[in-house]
C-alpha positions in Angstrom: 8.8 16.6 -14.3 8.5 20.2 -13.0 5.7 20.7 -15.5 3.8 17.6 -14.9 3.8 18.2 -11.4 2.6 21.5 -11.5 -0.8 20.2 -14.0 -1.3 17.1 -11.5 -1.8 19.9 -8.6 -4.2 21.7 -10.7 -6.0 18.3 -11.6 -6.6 17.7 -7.8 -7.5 21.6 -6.8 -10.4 21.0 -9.3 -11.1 17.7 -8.0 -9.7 15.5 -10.5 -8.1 12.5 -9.5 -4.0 11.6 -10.1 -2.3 8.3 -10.2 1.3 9.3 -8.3 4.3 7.1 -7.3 5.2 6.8 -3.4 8.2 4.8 -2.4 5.7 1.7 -1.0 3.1 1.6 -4.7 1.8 4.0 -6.8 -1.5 6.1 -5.3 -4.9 7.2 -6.6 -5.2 10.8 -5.2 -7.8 12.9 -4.4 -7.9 16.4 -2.4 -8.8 15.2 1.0 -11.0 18.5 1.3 -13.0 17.6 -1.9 -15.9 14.9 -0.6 -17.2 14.6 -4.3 -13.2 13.9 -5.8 -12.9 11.6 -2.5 -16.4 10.0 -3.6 -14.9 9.8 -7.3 -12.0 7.8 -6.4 -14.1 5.4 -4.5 -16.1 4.7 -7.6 -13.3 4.0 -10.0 -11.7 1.6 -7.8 -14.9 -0.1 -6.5 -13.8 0.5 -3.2 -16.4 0.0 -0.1 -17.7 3.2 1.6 -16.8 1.4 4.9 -13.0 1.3 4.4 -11.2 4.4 5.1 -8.2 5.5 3.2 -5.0 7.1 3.7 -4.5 11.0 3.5 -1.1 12.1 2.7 0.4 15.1 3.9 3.9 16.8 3.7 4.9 16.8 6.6 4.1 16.4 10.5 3.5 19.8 11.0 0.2 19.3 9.6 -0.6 16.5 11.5 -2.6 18.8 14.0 -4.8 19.8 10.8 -6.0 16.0 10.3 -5.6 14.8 14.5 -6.4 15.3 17.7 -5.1 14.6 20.7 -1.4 13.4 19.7 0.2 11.3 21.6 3.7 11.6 22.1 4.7 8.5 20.4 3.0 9.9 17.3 5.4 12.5 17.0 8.2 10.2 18.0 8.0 7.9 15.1 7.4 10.6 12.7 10.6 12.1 13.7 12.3 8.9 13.0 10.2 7.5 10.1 8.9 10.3 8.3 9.1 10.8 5.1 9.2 7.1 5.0 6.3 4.1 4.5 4.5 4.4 8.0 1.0 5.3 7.8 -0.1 6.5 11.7 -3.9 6.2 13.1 -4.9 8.7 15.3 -8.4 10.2 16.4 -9.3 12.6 14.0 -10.1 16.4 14.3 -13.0 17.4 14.0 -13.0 18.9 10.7 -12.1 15.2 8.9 -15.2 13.8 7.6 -16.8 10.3 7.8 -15.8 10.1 3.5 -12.2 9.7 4.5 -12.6 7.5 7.7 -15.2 5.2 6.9 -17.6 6.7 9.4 -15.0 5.8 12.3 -13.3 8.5 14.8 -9.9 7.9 13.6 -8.0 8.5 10.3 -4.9 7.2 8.7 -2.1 9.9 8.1 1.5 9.2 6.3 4.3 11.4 4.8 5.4 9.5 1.8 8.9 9.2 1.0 9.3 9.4 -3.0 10.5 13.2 -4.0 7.9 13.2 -6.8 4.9 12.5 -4.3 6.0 15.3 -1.9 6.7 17.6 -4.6 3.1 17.3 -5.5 2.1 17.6 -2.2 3.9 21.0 -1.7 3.0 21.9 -5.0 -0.8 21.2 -3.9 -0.1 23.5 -1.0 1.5 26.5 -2.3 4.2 27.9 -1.2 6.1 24.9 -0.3 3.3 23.2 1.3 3.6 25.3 4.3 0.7 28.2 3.8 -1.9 25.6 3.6 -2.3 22.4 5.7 -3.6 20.2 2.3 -4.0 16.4 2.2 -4.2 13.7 -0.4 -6.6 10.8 -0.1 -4.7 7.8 -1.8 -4.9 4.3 -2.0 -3.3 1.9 -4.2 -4.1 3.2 -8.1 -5.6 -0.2 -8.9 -9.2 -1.9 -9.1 -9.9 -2.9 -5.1 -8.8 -5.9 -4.2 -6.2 -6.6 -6.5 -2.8 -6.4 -7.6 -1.1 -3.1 -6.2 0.0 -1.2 -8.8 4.0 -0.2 -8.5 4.9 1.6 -12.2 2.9 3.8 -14.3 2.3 1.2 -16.7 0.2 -1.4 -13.8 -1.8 2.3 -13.4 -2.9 2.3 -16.9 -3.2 -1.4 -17.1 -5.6 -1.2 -14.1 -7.4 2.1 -14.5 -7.2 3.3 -18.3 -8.8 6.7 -19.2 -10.5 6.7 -15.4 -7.7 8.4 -14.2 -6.9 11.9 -15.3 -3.3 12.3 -14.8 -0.6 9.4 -14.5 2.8 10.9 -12.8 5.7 8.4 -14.0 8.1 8.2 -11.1 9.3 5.1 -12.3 9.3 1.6 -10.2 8.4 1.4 -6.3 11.4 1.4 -4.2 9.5 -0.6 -1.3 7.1 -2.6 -3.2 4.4 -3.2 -1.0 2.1 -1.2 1.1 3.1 0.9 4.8 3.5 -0.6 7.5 0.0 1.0 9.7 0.5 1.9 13.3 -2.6 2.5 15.4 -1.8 5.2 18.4 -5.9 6.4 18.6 -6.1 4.1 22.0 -3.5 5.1 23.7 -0.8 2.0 22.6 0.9 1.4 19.7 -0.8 -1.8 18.0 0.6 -3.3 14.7 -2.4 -3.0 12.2 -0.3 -4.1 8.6 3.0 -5.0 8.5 4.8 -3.5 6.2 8.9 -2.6 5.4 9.3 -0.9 9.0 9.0 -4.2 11.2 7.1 -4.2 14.6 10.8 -4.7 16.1 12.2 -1.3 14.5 8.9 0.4 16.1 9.9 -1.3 20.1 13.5 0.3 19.3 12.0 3.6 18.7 9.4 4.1 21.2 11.0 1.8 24.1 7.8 -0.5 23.9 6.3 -3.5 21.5 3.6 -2.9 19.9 0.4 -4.7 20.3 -1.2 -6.7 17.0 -4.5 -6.2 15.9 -7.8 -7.1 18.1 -11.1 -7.1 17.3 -11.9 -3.3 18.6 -9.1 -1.8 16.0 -10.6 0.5 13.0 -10.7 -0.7 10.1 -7.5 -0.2 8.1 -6.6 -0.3 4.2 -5.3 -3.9 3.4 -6.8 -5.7 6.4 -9.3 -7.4 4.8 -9.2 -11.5 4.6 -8.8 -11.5 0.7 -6.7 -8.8 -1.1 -3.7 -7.9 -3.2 -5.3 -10.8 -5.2 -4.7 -11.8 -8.9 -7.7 -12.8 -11.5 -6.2 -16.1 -11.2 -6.2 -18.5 -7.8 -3.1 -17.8 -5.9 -1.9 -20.9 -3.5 0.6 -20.4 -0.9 2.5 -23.5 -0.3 4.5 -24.3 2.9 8.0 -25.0 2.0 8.0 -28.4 3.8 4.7 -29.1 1.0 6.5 -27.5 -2.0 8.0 -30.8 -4.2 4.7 -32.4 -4.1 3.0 -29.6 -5.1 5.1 -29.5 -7.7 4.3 -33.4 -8.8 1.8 -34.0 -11.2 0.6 -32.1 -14.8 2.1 -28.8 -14.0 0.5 -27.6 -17.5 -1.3 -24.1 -16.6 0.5 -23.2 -13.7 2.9 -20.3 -12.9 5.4 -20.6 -10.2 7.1 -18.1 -7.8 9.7 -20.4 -6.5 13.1 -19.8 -4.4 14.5 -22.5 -7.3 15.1 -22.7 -10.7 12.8 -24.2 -12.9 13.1 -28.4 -12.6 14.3 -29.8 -15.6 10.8 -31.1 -17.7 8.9 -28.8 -15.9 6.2 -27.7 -18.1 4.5 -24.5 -16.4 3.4 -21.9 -18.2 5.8 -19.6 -16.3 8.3 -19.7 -13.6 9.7 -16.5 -11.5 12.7 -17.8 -9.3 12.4 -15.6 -6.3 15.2 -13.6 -4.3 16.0 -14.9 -1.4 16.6 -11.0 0.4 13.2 -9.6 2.1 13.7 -6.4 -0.1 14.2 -7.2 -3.3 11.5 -9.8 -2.8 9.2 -7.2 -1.8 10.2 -4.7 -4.4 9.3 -7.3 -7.0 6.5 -9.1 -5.5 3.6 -7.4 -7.3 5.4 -7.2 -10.6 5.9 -10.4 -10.2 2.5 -11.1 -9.4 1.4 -9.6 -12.3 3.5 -11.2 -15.0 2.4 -14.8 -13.8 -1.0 -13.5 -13.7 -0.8 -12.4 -17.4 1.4 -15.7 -18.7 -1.8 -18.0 -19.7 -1.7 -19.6 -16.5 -4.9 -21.0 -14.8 -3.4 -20.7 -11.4 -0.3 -19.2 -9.6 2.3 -21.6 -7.1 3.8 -19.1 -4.4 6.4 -21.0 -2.2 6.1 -19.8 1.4 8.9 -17.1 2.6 10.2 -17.8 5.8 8.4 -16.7 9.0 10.3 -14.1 10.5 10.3 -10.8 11.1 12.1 -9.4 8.1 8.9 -11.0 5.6 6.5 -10.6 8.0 4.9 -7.8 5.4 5.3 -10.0 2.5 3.8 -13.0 4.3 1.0 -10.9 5.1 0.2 -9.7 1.5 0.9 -13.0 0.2 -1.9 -15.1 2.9 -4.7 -12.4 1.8 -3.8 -13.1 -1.9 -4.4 -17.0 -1.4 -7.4 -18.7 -2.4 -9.2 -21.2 -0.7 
């Protein structure tokens, strides 16, 4: 892995563009400091000029390199969370450029916590990552809008030869995106759910976090329709879930909390774990393999609503079609 590593820095320091694993899905990087690799990776995914992306660093030392103005709950949730799936907005320095941020005054900065993403990043660095403050523009390694990607093999399913590098770290611990706290107005408000809950941020800084208003940036995943599969996704309430299974089920996959009913004919059925985690950690593979089975439309049985699938809910309601 040593090796590999050390060619996927040199792909980025001459603006290539690697596919790396993170402990939440695999990223599409791009050197931060590069516009035209930054404008690169946009292209291959199709992604809006509009919607900013994620830079990751190495650690919150560098955070003055990419901020300004830090506020002390900033560096009190990277203390707690960091390495770790918590992606922080804060009012950019004034060296960050409109390619990363969408044209708005803040960006989106996160230490990842999978050891072969922040060897790269100190790798990219030199010396550890501590001689040079370097960054990492990376979104999910996927077409936009679609199924995040969380092994190698979703990466070259999605992007093919449009990638130059493809580090295999394996399966995504987390399974789905970071959770995205905004600090750039001077509160903490909840921007994405994601595995660290809104509740575990009021234990850490003493204080709830507000959710999203209409004057928040623009964050990756916030967008009405995403994570979405080529075929229509419905997300049925539990209370609706028997008769939406009555009928022809010919041509339907089904992610279910039960086993498949006997005479069931669906194309393909997933029974579910019932624990937030594992469900997340599966979710998109999950996602995928109905997606793939010959269905011509996907079942997803509502998780609960609380706190602990609040990130899952969230990914699943922007992969529903109307």
């Amino acid at each position: 892995m040593n090796s590999a590593i050390e060619e996927a820095a040199h792909v980025l320091k001459r603006g290539g563009l690697v596919a790396f694993p993170t402990e939440t899905v695999y990223g599409l990087g791009a050197d931060a400091s590069n516009p035209a690799a930054v404008a690169r990776l946009y292209a291959v995914k199709g992604r809006p000029s509009s919607h900013p992306v994620i830079v990751h660093i190495s650690s919150a030392d560098q955070l003055a390199h990419w901020a300004r103005e830090i506020p002390e709950a900033a560096n009190t949730l990277a203390a707690r969370f960091w390495p770790g799936p918590l992606t922080l907005v804060l009012k950019r320095a004034s060296n960050v450029g409109d390619y990363l941020t969408g044209g708005q005054d803040s960006i989106g900065l996160r230490v990842p916590g999978h050891p072969v993403a922040l060897a790269l990043l100190r790798r990219f660095g030199g010396n550890g990552g501590a001689s040079r403050p370097v960054g990492v523009a990376a979104p999910s390694a996927n077409k936009f809008g679609r199924i995040s990607p969380t092994t190698a093999e979703h990466v070259r399913d999605d992007l093919g030869k449009e990638v130059d590098l493809v580090l295999d770290g394996g399966p995504c611990e987390v399974g789905i995106e970071s959770t995205i706290i905004e600090l750039s107005r001077g509160r903490p408000v909840l921007l994405r759910p994601g595995r660290i809950s809104a509740e575990d941020i009021a234990a850490t800084l003493g204080m709830e976090p507000e959710f999203s208003d209409a004057a928040a940036p623009r964050s990756p995943g916030a967008l009405e329709s995403h994570y979405a599969p080529r075929h229509p996704l419905l997300l049925v309430a539990s209370g609706q879930w028997k008769r939406a299974l009555q009928g022809d089920s010919r041509g339907r996959g089904v992610l279910s909390f039960g086993a498949r009913p006997a005479g069931d004919a669906s194309t393909a059925w997933i029974e579910a774990s019932s624990d937030p985690s594992r469900y997340a950690h599966e979710l998109y593979a999950n996602l995928r393999a109905l997606d793939s089975s010959g269905c011509e439309e996907i079942l997803v049985e509502e998780p609960p609503a609380t706190a602990e699938w609040a990130g899952i809910r969230d990914r699943l309601l922007r992969a529903h079609s109307e």
